[in-house]
Structures are given as C-alpha cells and as structure tokens.
BAFI-3210 file (N, C-alpha, C; in Angstrom, 3 decimals, decimal comma, padded with zeros to 6 digits):
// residues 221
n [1|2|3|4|5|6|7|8|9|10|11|12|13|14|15|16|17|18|19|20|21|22|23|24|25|26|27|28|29|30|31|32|33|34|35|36|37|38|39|40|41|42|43|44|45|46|47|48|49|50|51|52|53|54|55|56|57|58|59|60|61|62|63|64|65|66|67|68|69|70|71|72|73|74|75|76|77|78|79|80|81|82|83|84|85|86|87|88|89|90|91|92|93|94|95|96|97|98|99|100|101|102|103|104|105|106|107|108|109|110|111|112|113|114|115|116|117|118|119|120|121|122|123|124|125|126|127|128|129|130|131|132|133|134|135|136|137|138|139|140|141|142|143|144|145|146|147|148|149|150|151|152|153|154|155|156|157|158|159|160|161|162|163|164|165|166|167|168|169|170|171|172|173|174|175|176|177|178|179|180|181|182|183|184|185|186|187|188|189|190|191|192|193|194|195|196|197|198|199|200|201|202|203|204|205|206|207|208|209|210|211|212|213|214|215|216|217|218|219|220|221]
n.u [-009,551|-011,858|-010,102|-010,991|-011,843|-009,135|-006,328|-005,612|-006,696|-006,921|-006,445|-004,510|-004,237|-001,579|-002,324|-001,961|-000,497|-001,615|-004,563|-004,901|-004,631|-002,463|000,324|002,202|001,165|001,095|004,229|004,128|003,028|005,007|007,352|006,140|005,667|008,100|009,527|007,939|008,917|011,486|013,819|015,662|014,403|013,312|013,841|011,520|012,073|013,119|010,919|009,138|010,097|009,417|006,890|004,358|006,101|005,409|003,865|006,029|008,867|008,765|009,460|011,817|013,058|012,785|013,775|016,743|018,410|017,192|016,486|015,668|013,778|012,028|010,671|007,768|006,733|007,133|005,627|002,738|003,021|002,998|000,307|-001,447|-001,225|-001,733|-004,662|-005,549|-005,539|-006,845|-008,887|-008,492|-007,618|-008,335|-009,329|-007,342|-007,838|-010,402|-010,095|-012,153|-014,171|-012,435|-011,820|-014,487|-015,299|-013,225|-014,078|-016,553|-015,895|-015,277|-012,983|-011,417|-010,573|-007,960|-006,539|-003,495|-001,673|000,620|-000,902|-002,164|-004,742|-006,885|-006,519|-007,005|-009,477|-011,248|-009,967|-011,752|-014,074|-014,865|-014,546|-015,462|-015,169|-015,971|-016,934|-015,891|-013,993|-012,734|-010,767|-008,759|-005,461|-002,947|-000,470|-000,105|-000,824|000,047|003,405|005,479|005,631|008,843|008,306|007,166|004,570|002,097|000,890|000,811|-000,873|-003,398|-003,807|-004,280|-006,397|-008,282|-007,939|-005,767|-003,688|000,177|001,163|-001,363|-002,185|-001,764|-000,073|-000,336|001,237|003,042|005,785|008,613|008,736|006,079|006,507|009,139|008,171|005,800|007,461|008,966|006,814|006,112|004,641|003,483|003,694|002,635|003,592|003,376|003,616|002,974|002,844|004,752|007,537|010,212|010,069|012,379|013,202|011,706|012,626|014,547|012,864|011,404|008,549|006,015|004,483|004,471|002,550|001,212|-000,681|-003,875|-006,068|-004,341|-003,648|-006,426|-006,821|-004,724|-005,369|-007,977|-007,147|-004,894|-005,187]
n.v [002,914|-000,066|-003,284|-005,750|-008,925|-010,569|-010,594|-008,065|-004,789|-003,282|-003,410|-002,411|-001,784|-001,903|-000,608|-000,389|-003,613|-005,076|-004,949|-004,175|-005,356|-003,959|-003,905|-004,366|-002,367|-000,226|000,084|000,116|002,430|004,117|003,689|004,255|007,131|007,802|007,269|009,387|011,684|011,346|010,334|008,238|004,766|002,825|-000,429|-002,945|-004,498|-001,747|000,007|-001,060|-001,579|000,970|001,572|002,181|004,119|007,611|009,915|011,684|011,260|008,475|008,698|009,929|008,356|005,882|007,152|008,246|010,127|012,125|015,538|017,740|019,403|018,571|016,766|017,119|017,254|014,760|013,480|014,433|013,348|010,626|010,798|010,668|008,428|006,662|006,895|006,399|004,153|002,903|001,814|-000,766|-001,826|-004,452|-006,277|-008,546|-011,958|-012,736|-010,672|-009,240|-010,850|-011,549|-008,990|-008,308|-010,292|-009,986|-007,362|-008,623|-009,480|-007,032|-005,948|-002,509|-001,397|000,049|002,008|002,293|003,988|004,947|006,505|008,842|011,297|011,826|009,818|007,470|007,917|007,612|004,823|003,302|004,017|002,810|000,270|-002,333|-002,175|000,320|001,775|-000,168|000,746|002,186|004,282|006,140|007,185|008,857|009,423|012,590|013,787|013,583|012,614|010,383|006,776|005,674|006,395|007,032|007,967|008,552|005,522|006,257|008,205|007,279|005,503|007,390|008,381|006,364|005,545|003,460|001,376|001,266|-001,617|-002,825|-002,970|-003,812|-004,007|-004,459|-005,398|-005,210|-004,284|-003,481|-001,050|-000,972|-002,351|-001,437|000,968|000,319|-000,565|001,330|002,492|001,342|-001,016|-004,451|-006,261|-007,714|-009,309|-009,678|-011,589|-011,586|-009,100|-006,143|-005,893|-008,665|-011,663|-012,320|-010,286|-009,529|-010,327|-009,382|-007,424|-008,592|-009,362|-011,052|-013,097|-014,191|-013,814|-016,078|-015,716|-014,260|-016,061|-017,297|-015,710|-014,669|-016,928|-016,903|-015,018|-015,413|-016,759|-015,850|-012,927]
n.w [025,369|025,340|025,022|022,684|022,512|021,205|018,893|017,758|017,411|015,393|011,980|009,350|005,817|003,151|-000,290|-002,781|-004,761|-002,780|-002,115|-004,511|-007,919|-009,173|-009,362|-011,900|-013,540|-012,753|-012,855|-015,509|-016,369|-015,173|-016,594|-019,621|-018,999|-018,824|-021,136|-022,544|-021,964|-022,978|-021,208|-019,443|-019,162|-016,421|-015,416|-015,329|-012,959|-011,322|-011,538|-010,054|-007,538|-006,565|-005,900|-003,335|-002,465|-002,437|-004,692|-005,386|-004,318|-005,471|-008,462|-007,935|-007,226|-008,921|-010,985|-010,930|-012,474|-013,200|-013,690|-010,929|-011,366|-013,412|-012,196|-011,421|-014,070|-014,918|-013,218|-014,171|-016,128|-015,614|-014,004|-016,133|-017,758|-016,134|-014,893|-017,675|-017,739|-015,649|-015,202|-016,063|-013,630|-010,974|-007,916|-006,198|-005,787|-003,881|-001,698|-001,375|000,274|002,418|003,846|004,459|006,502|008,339|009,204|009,810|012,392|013,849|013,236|013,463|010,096|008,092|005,435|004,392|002,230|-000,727|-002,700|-003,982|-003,213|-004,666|-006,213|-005,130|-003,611|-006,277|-006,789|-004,625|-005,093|-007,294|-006,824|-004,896|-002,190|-001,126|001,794|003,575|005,264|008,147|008,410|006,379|004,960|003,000|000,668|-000,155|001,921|004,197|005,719|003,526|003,156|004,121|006,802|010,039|010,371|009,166|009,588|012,361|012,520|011,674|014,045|016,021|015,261|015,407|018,187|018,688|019,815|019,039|019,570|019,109|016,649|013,026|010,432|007,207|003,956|000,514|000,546|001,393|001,909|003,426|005,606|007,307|007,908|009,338|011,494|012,450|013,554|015,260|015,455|014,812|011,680|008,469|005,957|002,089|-001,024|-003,477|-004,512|-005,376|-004,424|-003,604|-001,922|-000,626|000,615|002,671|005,521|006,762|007,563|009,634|009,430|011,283|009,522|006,071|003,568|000,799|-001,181|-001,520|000,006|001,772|003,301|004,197|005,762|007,572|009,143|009,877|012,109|013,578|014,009]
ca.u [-010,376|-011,362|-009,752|-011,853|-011,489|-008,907|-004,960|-005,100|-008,192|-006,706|-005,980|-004,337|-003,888|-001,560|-003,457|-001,210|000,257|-001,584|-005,358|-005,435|-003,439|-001,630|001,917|002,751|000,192|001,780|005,315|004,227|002,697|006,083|007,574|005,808|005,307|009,627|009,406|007,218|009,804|012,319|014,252|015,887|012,960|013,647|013,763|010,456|011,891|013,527|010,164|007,886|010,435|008,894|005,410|004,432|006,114|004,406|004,335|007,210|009,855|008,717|009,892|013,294|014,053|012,960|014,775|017,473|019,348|015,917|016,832|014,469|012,454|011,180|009,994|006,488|006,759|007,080|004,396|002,015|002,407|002,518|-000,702|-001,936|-001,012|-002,767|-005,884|-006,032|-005,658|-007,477|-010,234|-008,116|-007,181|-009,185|-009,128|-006,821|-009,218|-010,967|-009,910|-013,679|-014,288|-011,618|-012,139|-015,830|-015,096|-012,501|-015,066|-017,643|-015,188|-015,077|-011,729|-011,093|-009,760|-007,643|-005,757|-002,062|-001,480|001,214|-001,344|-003,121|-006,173|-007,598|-006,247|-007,633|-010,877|-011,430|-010,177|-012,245|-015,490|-014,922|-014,277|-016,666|-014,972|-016,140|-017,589|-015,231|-012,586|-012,495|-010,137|-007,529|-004,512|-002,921|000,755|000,150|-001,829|000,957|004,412|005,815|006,350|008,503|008,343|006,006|003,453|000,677|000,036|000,379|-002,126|-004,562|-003,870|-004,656|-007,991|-008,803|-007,872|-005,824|-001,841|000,859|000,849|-002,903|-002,240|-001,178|-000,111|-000,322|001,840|003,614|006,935|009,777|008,341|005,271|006,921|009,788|007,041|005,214|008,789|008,809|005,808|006,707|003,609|003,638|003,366|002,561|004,127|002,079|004,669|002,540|002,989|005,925|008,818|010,420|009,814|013,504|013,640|011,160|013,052|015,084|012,055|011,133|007,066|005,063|004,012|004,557|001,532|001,922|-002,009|-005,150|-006,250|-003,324|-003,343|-006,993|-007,111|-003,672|-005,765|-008,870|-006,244|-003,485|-005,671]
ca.v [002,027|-001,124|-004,025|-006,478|-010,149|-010,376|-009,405|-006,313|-004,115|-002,312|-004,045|-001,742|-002,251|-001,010|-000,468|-001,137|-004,929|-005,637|-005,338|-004,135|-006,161|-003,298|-003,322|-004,079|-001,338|001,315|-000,052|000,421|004,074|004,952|003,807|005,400|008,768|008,200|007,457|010,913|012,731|011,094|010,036|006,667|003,942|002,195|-001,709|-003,826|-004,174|-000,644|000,510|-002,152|-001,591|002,324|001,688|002,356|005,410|008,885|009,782|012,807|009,851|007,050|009,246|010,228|006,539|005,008|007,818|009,213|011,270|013,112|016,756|017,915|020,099|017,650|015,918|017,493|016,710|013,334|013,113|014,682|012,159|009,316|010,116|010,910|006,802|005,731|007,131|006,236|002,769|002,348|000,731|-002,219|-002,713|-005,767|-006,773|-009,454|-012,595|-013,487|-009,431|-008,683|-011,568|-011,537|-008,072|-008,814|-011,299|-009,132|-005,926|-009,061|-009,836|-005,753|-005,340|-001,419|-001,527|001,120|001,742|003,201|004,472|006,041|006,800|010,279|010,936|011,734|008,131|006,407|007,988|007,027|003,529|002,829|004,635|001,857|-001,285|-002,751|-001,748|001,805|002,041|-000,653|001,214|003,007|005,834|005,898|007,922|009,178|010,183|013,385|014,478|013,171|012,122|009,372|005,664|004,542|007,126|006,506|009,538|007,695|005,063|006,766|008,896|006,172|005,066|008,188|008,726|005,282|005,217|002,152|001,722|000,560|-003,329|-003,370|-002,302|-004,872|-003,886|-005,687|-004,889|-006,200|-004,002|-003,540|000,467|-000,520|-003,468|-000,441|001,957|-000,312|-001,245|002,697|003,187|-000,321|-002,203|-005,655|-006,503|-009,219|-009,399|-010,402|-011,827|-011,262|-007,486|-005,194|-006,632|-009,666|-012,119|-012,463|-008,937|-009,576|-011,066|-008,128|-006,435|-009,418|-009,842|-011,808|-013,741|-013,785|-014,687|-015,990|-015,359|-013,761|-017,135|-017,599|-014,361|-014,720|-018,254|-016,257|-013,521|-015,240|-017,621|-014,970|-011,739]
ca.w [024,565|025,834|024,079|022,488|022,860|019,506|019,058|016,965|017,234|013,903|010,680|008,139|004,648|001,681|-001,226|-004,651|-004,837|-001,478|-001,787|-005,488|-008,424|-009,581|-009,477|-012,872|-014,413|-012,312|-013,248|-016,945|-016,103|-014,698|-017,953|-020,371|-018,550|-018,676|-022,983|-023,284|-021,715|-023,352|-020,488|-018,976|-018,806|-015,294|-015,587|-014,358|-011,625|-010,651|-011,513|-009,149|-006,424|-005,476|-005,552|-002,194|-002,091|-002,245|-006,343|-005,864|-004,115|-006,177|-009,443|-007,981|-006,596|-010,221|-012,173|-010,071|-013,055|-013,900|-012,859|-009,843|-011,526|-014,327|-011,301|-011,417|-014,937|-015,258|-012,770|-014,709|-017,834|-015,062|-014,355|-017,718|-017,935|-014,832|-015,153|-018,663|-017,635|-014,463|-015,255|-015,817|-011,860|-010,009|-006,910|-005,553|-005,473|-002,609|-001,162|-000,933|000,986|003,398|004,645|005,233|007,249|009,234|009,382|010,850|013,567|014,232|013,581|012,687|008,914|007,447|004,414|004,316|001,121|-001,104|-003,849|-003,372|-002,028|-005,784|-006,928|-003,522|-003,585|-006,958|-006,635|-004,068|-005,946|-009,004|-005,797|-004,203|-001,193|-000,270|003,327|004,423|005,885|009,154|007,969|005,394|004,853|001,611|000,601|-000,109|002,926|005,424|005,722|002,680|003,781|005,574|007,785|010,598|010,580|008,420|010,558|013,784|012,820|011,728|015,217|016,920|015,016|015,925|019,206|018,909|020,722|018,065|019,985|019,025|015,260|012,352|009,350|005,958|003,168|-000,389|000,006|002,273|002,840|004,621|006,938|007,737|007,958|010,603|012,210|012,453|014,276|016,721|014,845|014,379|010,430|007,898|004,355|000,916|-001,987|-004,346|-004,937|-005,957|-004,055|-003,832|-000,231|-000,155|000,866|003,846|006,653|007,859|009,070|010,663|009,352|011,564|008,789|004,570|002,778|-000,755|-001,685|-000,286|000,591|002,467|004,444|004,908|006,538|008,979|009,795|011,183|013,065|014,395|014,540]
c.u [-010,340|-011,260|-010,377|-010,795|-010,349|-007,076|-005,095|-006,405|-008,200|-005,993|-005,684|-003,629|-002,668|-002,619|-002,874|-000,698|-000,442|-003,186|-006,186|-004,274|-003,237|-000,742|002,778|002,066|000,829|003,410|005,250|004,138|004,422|007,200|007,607|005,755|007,377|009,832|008,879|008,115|010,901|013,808|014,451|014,959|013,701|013,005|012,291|011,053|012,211|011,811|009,058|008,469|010,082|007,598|005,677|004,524|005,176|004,959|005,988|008,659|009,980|009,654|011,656|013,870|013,916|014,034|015,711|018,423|018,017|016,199|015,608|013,747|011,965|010,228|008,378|005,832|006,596|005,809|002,998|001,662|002,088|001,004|-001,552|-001,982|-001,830|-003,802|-006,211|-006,582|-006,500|-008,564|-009,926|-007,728|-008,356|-008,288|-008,250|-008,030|-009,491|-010,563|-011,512|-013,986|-013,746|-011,658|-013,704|-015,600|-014,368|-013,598|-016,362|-017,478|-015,107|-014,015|-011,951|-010,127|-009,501|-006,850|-004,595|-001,679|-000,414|000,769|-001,591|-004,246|-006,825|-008,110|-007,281|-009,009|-011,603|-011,290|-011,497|-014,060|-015,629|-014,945|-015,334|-016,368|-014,967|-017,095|-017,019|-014,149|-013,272|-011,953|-008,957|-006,306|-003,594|-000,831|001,351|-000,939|-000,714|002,291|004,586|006,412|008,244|008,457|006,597|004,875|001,996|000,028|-000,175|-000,909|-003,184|-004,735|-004,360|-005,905|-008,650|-009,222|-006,937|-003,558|-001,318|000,574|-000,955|-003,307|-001,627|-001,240|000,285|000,409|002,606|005,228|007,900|009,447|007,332|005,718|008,259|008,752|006,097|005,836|008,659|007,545|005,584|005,180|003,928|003,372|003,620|002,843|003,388|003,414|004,323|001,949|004,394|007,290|008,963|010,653|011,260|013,951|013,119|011,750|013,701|013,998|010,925|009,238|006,722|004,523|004,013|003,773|002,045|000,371|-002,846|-005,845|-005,629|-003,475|-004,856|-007,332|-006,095|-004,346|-006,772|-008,380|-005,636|-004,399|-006,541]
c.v [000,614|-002,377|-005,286|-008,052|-010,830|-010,110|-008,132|-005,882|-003,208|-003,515|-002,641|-002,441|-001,320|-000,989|-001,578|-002,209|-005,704|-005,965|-005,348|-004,646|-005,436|-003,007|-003,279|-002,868|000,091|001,610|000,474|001,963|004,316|004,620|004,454|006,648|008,971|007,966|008,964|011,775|012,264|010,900|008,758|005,940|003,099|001,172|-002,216|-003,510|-002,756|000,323|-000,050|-001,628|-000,232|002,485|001,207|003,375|006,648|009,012|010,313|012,012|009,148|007,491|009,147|009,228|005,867|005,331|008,946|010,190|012,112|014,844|017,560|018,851|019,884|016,693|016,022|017,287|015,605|013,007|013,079|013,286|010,710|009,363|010,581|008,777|006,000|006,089|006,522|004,502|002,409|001,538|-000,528|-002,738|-003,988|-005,602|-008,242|-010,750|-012,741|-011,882|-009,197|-009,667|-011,671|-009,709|-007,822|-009,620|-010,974|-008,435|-006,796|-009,239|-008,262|-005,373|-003,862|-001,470|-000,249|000,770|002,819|002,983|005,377|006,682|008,230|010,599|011,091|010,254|007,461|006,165|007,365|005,562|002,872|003,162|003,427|000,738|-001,416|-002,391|-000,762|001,126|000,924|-000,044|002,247|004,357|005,065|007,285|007,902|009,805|011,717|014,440|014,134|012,543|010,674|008,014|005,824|005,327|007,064|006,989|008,638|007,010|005,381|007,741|008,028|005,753|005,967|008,624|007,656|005,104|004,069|002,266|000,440|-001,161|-003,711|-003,360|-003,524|-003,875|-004,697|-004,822|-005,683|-005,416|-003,799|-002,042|-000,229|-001,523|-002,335|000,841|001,454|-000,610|000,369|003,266|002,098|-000,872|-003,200|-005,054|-007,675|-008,659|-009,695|-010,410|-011,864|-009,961|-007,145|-005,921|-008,112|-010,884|-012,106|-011,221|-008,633|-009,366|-010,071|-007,153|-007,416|-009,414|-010,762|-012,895|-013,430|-014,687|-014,882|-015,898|-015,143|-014,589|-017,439|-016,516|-014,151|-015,609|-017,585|-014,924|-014,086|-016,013|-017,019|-013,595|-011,332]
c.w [025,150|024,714|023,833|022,663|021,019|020,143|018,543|016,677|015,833|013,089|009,751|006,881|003,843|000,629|-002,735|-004,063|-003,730|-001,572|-003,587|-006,792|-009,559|-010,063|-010,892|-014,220|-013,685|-012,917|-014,601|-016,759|-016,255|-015,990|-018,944|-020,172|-018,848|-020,858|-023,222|-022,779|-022,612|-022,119|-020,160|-018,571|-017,623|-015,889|-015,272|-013,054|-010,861|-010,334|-010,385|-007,855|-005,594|-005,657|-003,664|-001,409|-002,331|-003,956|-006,251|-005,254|-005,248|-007,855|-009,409|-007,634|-008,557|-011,222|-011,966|-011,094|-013,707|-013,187|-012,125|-010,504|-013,046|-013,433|-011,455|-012,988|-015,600|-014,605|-012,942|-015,662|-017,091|-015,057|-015,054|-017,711|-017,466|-014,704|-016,271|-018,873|-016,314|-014,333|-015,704|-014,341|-011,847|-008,953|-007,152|-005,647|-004,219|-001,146|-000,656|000,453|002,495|004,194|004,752|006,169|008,306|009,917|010,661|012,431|014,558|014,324|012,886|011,331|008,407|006,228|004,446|003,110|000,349|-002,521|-003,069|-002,917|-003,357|-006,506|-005,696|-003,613|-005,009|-007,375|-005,649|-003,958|-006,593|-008,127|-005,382|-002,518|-000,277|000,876|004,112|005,565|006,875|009,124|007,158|005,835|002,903|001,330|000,907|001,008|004,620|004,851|004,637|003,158|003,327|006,897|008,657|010,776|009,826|009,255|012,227|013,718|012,455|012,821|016,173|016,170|015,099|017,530|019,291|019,483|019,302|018,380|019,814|017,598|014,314|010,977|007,900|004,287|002,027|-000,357|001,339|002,893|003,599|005,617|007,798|008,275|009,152|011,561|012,866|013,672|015,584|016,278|014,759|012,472|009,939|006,328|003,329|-000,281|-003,045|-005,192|-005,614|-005,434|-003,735|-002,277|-000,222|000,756|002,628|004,564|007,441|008,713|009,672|010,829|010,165|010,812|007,012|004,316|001,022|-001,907|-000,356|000,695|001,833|003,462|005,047|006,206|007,980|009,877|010,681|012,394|013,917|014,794|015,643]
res [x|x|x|x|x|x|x|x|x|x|x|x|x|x|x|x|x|x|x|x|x|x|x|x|x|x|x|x|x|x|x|x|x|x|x|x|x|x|x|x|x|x|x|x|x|x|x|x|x|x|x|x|x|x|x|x|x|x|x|x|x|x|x|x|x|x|x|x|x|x|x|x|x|x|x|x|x|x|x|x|x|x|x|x|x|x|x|x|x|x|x|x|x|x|x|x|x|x|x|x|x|x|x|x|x|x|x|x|x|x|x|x|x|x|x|x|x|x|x|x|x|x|x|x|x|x|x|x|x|x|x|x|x|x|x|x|x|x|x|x|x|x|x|x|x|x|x|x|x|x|x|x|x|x|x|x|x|x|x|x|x|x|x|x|x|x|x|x|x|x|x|x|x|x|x|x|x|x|x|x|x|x|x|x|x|x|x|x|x|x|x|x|x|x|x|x|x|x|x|x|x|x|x|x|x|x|x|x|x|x|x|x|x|x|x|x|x|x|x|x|x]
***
C-alpha cells in the first residue's frame, strides 16, 4: 500500500466512553442485571472499569464470586437493561465533526469494539455515523481486548502495518490492546477509566475532550 502523505493511514476507534457517552449507562446495566439476580452489585467504579471488555469477561471481572454458569445469565438481564435504555446514548460532542474531518483527510477509520456486533450495528443504525467506518470489529466475532487479534485484523483487511495504525481509546484495555499489536495509541479521560492509569502504556497523547483530541489529530496524524 502506498503511504499517503500523513502518519497513520488507519485511525481506529473504541466505541463505549470513547466515541459514544456511555460508560455510566452500561455501569448501571451491569448493576441492575446484578440486583435481578440477586447478587453482589459492583461499585461505580468496579463496574466502569470492564467496559471495553467482551460482555462474557466484563461480567466475571465486575462480579468475580458469580459462579460460571450464571455467567450467561447475568448477561441476559444486562442486556435486557441496555437495550431498554439505549436510546438514551449521544454522541460525545463535536464526535460527528471530528471524524468527518478525519474521513476528509482519507484517513481509513475503524472501530474496535467490545460490544457485539448486534449492539454495534444497532448503535451505529440510531448515530449519525453509519458509512463512516472502513471496517469494524466486534468482541464476539474475535479475540477480547487486550489481546491483539482485533486490531490486527482491522489491519490486515485494510492493508495497513501496525507503525501506520493509531489507536484511540478511554481504558487501559485498548492502549494494552494496541501495545499488543506494537500500535502507537492515544488515551481519552473522559470515559471509563481514570488518566492516572494511562502512563504505563505510554499513550502518545491523553485527551481530556473531543475538542482536544480533535485539534491533536489534525496536528499529529
């Protein structure tokens, strides 16, 4: 592929905390779906800190004494929760904007995802953002962040070599998950985890709004 005049011919996204302002509507989900069982409700934060992951992880990290085969269980009433609520998401502000403005430049945009491909496709039915994206990827269609399989394969149905790839993320899985696949990555502190957490995997850059990460993108990318 020849490489355009640019650093990173791929931009990938997360989805929850990163492009859609989520994280505390999933946190509740994972809550309540843990009240209808009658089981230990994970904190705010225990609950914020596994978005990202793939659902059947994110369960056993929030509510590690749940015995493995309630797992499929709980997941159910989660999303009994999150559907019921979805039509409260929004966008991030100024998200629409800023990946227009990418897409004009021709960067390839993807989305790395630990929703499902049911949830995905449907978020991005209700966004204004269908036909932006280049290719996506989905939890349950490939390997669970942080493991590197997601975005290598976004990269190999692109065409694009890890040093040409950026990934953008609000949690400590997808900056490990990009560390994983030898990507550069950029942080967002206005999702699920907390910027203090950043620094060990050594982001490129922590935005603290969309603003902020758009003005670094048409500068650094």
């Amino acid at each position: 592929m020849k490489h355009r005049h640019r650093r990173y011919d791929l931009i990938a996204f997360d989805w929850d905390g990163t492009l859609f302002d989520s994280t505390m509507l999933i946190a509740r989900c994972i809550q309540n779906a843990c009240r209808d069982l009658g089981v230990a409700v994970p904190s705010d934060e225990a609950a914020a800190y596994v978005i990202g992951l793939g659902l059947h992880d994110a369960l056993r990290h929030a509510v590690p004494d749940l015995p493995a085969e309630r797992v499929n269980e709980l997941g159910l009433r989660y999303r009994h929760h999150y559907f019921a609520s979805k039509d409260a998401l929004v966008l991030f502000p100024g998200t629409l904007e800023m990946l227009q403005a990418l897409k004009q430049r021709q960067h390839f945009l993807a989305v790395a995802t630990g929703k499902n491909r049911r949830g995905l496709d449907d978020a991005l039915a209700q966004s204004e953002l269908h036909g932006l994206f280049d290719a996506t990827r989905t939890a349950d269609e490939t390997a669970s962040k942080p493991h590197p399989l997601m975005l290598q394969e976004l990269m190999a149905e692109l065409g694009v070599s890890p040093e040409r790839t950026l990934m953008i993320g609000d949690t400590t899985h997808d900056l490990q998950l990009a560390a994983n696949a030898g990507a550069p990555r950029v942080a967002v502190s206005y999702g699920a985890h907390d910027a203090g957490a950043f620094e060990a995997h050594e982001p490129l850059f922590v935005a603290h709004s969309t603003r902020e990460l758009h003005h670094w993108l048409l500068d650094n990318a």
